[in-house]
N, C-alpha and C positions, 0 to 999 in steps of 0.2 A: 504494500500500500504506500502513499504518495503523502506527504503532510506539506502545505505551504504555509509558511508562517511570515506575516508581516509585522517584525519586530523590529523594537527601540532599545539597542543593548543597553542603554542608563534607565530602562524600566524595570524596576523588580519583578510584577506581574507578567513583563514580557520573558526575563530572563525565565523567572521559572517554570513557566507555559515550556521553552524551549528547550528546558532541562529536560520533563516529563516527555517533550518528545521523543529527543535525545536516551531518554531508557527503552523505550518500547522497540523489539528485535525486528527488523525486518521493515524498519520505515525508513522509504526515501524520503530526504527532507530539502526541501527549498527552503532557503531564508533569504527574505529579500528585507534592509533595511527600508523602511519606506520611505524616511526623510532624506536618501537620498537617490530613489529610487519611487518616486513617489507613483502609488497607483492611478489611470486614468476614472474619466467621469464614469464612465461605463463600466471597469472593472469592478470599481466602488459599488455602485448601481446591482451588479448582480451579485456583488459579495454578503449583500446586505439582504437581496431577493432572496435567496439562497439560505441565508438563517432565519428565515421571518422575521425580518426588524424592520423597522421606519430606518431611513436614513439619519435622522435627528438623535436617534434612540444611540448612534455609533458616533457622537458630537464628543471629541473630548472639550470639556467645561476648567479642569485645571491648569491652571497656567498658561491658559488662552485669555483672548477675548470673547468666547463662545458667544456667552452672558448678555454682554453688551449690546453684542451683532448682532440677538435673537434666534441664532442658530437654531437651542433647544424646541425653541416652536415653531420656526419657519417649515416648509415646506420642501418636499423632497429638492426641489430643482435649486431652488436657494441653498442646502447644507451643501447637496452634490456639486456644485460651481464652488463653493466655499474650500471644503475639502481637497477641491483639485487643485485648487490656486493655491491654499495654502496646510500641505499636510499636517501638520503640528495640532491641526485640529481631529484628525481621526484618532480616534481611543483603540489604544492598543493592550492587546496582543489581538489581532484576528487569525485563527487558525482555519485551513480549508485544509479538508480529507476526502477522499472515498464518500465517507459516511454523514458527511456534510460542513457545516461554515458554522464558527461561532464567534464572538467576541467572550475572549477567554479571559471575561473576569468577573467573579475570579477564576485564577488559572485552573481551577478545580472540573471546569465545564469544560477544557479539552477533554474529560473523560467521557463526554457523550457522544464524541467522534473519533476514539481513535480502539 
């Protein structure tokens, strides 16, 4: 099986999402940093289709301006233009497997796809 994970190594949540993948035998692993490597409008778009979440719902609020910009309640097309332009707002870890997409936090919820 296949794990992609879009990790912030100065994130604890993300490190240890990728730890937990890092034990599991027999899993290829992608890591793509996203801030610099940042995902498109679309990739976002279906990452999010893909776990049943709102776009808004993958808003990181800390140590952004989420808040200010209204992120939390705007509207998918609004976070998803936002997120493209400027990554620092996507809330990490997002894991994609086989068995489907989660926003791994806590990191405890990679167990429901790997």
């Amino acid at each position: 099986m296949k794990a992609t994970i879009w990790h912030n190594p100065n994130c604890s949540k993300s490190r240890a999402a990728l730890a937990r993948l890092q034990e599991e035998d027999g899993l290829e692993i992608e890591v793509i940093q996203y801030l610099k490597a940042p995902p498109t409008r679309e990739t976002l778009a279906a990452l999010y289709a893909e776990a049943g979440m709102a776009p808004r719902e993958g808003v990181r609020t800390s140590g952004t301006d989420a808040r200010e910009r209204g992120l939390p309640e705007a509207d998918d097309d609004t976070v998803l233009d936002a997120m493209a332009a400027d990554p620092k707002l996507i809330e990490r870890p997002i894991v994609k497997t086989d068995k489907g997409v989660r926003l791994c936090r806590p990191p405890e919820r990679i167990e429901e796809i790997i």
